[in-house]
N, C-alpha and C positions, 0 to 999 in steps of 0.2 A: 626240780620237783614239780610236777602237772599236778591240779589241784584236780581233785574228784566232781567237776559240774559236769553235770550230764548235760542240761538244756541252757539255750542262752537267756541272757539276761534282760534282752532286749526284744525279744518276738517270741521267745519258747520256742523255738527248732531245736535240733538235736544239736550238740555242740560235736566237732571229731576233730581227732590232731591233725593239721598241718604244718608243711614246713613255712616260717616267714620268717624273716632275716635271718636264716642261718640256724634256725633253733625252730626246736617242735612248740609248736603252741594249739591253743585251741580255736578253733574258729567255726561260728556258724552254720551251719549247710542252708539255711534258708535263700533264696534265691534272690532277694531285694533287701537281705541285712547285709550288711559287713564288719559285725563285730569280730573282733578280735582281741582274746584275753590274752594278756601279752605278760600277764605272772611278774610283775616289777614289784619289787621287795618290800618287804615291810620294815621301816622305821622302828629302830628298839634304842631305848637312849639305854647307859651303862653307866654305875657310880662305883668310882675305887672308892669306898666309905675308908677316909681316917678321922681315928675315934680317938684321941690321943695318943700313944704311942702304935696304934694298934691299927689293922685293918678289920676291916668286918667283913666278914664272909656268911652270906645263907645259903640255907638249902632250904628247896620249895617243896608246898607240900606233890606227894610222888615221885620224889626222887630218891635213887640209892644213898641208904645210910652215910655212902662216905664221898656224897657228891656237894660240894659247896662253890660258889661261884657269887660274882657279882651282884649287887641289887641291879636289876634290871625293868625293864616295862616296856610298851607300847606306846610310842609318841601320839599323842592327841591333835586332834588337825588345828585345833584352835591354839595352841599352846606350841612356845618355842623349846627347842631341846633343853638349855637349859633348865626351863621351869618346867617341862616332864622330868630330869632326872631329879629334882627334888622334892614332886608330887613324888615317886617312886619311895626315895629314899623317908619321907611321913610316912607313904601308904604303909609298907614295909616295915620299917623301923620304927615310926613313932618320933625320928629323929629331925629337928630340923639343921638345915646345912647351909653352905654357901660355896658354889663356886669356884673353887681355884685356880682352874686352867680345864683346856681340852687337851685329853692324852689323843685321841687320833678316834680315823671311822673303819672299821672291820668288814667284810662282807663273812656273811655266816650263810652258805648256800647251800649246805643243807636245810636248813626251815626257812632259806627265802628269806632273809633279814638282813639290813643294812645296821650294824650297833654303831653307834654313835655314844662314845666313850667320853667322861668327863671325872678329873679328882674332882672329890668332894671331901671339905672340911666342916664335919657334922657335931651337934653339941648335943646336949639333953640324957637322957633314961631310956634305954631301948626296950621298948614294948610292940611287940613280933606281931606282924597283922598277921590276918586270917591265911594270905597265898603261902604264909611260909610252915617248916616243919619243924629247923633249929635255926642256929646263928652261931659263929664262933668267931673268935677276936685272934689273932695273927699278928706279933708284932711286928712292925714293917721290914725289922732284919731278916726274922725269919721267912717272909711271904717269897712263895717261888711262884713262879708263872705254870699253866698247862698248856697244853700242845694245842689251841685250837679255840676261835671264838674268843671269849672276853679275857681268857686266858693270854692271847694276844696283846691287849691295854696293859696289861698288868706287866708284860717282860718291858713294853716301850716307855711305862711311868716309872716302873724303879731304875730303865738305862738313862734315864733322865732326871733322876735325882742327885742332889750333890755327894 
């Protein structure tokens, strides 16, 4: 996915695709720049929320009625994945949590995102931030995996449960 810059970032010339390593990327046309935007993924940490018997699943605000997926976010540069997915899982939920394990890391190349998956065993009163639209609880028997993205965590944390 080529992101939409027109000019660089570095001198203002017109940015245009070239080939470099194998894959289109943007580069420059300025005569003494040599940037190169080379599109390297964005960090999203990912939280299987278990809520007592239950998974938690949201859905954000703009998405279809019957779309629910993982708390998820944007890893922070200051901040390790751990303590972004449990920034996420406050921001979000309201909930605080702790750690359990890392279920594994995903590449999501559609949006350019590297998910970086982690259980989470969360306690408290779920009170829905602003990014979301609902929330629904799952109990771990019944939670099935989807084809794709964090959907992914989810078939590799429950083939790894007792």
């Amino acid at each position: 996915m080529m992101p939409k810059f027109r000019f660089c970032p570095w001198c203002g010339d017109t940015l245009a695709p070239q080939h470099r390593d194998g894959l289109e990327r943007l580069v420059c046309t300025g005569a003494s720049c040599e940037y190169v935007h080379w599109g390297n993924p964005t960090p999203v940490v990912a939280a299987i929320v278990e809520h007592g018997e239950d998974v938690i699943l949201v859905r954000n605000q703009g998405w279809p009625e019957n779309w629910f997926g993982l708390v998820t976010g944007f890893l922070e540069r200051e901040e390790t994945p751990q303590a972004g997915v449990l920034r996420e899982l406050e921001e979000e939920l309201g909930l605080q949590g702790e750690v359990a394990g890392f279920v594994g890391h995903y590449p999501f190349p559609q949006r350019n995102e590297l998910i970086i998956a982690f259980h989470v065993r969360a306690h408290g009163e779920v009170n829905m931030g602003p990014e979301l639209a609902d929330y629904k609880r799952v109990p771990i028997v019944k939670l099935k995996p989807w084809p794709f993205a964090t959907g992914d965590a989810v078939r590799d944390w429950l083939a790894g449960r007792p």
